[in-house]
Every structure is written in structure tokens, then in C-alpha cells.
Steps between C-alpha positions, in 0.01 A plus 500: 500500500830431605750183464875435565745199494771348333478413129748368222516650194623358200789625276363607175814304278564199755337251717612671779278679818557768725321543822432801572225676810187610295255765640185547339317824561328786297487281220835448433771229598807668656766240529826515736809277546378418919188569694728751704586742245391825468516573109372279245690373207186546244167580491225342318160683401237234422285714261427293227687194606287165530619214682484128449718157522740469238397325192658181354758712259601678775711170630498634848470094668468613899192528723313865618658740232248747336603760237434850442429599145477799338515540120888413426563514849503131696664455855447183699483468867519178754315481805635269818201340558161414367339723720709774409473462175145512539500862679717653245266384188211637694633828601647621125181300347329747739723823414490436105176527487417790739792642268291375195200726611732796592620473143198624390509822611848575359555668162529281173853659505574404820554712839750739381238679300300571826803672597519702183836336361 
């Protein structure tokens, strides 16, 4: 399952957003500054992340943002439309918990300890 488009992403310490060309693939969000670049600014992995709409103490106050949680970890991302919106909820709802079920097989220590680090 693939997706792609343009997303904002909020500043951690300000109101601010920053649009940036997200590709999801593989189960991770790679992020770049345009759709025509070849090398992305960050990566994502979505293992253990879960994904939802902000909550009230968030005090995000604009329409089709969902956020991507995991333990300390929070990032918020606008959509441009409803129906985008929509798509990008149902893809990482779709990858978290394929990645939920993958989890299972991986060592209470994590991966590195199938690699004998």
C-alpha cells in the first residue's frame, strides 16, 4: 500500500506548519521538501506509532490534522482536504497494525538481538 501528497507539519515549539511531499511506503513515512526531489529530508518508521485526531489539550484548532504518537514521541500532520485526510488515516491505521502483528515476532529486546548485538 502506497500513498503520496503534500502535507503540513507542525513545528514542535510554535504554531507554525511546514509543507512538505510525504511518501508512504514499506511502512514508513519518508518526507521531502518537493514532490521532485530525489532524497528525503527524514524518514519515519511507523512501528509502534498509532494514529488519531488530536485531542482537546493538544490546542491544534484547524480541520483534517491527525497525529502520530509514539510513547514521548508526538508529531502532527495536516491534510488538504477531507478526502485526503481520510486516505492518510486509513493507510498508517492500516500499517500500524500490520506493524502491530509483526511486532510479535521480534525479540522482547528488540531487533538488534536477532542480529546478535
Amino acid at each position: 500500500n502506497q500513498l503520496s501528497g503534500y502535507l503540513l507539519r507542525k513545528f514542535k515549539n510554535s504554531n507554525g506548519w511546514q509543507k512538505l511531499w510525504v511518501v508512504f511506503t514499506n511502512f514508513c513515512l519518508f518526507f521531502y521538501k518537493t514532490h521532485q526531489d530525489d532524497f528525503p529530508l527524514a524518514s519515519l518508521p511507523l512501528l509502534g506509532y498509532t494514529v488519531s485526531t488530536p485531542d482537546e489539550s493538544d490546542g491544534i484548532h484547524k480541520e483534517y490534522v491527525f497525529k502520530l504518537q509514539f510513547k514521548s514521541h508526538v508529531y502532527f500532520f495536516r491534510a488538504e482536504s477531507e478526502y485526503t485526510f481520510e486516505r492518510w488515516m486509513e493507510v498508517i491505521k492500516s500499517a500500524a497494525s500490520t506493524t502491530g502483528r509483526i511486532s510479535l515476532l521480534i525479540p522482547k529486546g528488540g531487533p538488534a538481538e536477532m542480529n546478535g548485538k
